[in-house]
C-alpha positions as CSV (number, residue, x, y, z in Angstrom):
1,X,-3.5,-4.6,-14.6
2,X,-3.7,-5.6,-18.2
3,X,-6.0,-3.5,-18.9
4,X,-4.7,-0.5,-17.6
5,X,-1.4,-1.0,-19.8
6,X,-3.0,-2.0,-22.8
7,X,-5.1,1.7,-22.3
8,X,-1.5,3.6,-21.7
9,X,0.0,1.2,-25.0
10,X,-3.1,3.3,-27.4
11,X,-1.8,6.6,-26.0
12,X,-3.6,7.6,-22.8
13,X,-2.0,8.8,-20.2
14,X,-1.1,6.5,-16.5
15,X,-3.9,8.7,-14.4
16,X,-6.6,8.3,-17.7
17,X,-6.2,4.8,-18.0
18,X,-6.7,4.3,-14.3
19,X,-9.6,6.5,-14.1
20,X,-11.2,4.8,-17.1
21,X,-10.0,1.4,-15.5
22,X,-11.9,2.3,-12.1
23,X,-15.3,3.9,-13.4
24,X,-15.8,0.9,-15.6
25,X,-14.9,-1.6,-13.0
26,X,-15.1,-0.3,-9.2
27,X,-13.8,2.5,-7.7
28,X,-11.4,0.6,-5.3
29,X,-9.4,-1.6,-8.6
30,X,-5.7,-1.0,-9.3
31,X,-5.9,0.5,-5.5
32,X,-2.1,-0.6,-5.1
33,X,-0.2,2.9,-4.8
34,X,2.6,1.2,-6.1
35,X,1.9,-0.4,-9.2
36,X,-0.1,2.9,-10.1
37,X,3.5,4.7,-9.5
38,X,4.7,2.1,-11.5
39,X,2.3,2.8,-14.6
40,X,2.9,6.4,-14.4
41,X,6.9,6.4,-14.2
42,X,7.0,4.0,-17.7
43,X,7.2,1.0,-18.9
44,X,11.5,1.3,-19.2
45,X,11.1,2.3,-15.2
46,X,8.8,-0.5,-14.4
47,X,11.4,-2.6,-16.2
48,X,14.4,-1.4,-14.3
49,X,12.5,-2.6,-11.3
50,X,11.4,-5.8,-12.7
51,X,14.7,-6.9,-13.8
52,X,16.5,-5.8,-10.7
53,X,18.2,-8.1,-8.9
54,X,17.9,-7.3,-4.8
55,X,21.0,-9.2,-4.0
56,X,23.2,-8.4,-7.2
């Protein structure tokens, strides 16, 4: 997970860093559909729904 935002941080895009993240791992890591959605909307998306508050 780190590693995957640290990759987008230096410029590469949500689907490269995953790529890179899974061939030098295994094929099946960050397999979670929606933290992967989560990478590629943005890290001011990701904190929208972070901070969001389910009963507020």
């Amino acid at each position: 997970m780190r590693a995957a935002r640290m990759l987008i941080e230096r410029r590469l895009s949500a689907a490269e860093a995953v790529a890179l993240v899974r061939r030098r791992r295994s094929p099946g890591a960050l397999g979670n559909d929606a933290f992967t959605g989560r990478l590629a909307a943005g890290p001011d998306a990701a904190a929208l729904l972070v901070e969001r508050d389910p009963l507020g």
